[in-house]
C-alpha positions, -999 to +999 in steps of 0.1 A: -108-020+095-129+010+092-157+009+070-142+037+050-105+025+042-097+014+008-072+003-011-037+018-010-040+040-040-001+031-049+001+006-081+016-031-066+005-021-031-019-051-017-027-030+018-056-012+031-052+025+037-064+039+068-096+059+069-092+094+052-056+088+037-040+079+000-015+053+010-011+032+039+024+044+044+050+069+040+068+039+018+042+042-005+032+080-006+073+085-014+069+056-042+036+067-055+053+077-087+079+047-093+067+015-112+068-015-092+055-048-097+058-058-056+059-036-027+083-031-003+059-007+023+068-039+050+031-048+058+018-081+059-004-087+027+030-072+006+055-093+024+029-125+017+033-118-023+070-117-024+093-140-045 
């Protein structure tokens, strides 16, 4: 992980995004104005969370 990723800036996302970008995925960029309480963007920290 690149020294300058950070959070996915999605609310309910858990990832990192990659270095110079928002979201870490197009799930998320798409979502990025939806309420969720879990993601669904498929990586491994969201998928650990789920119910």
């Amino acid at each position: 992980m690149s020294a300058d990723s950070k959070k996915c800036a999605m609310e309910g996302c858990l990832c990192m995004a990659p270095a110079g970008q928002k979201y870490c995925s197009a799930y998320c960029q798409a979502a990025k104005k939806e309420i969720k309480l879990q993601c669904d963007c498929g990586h491994p920290a969201c998928e650990s969370q789920k119910l």
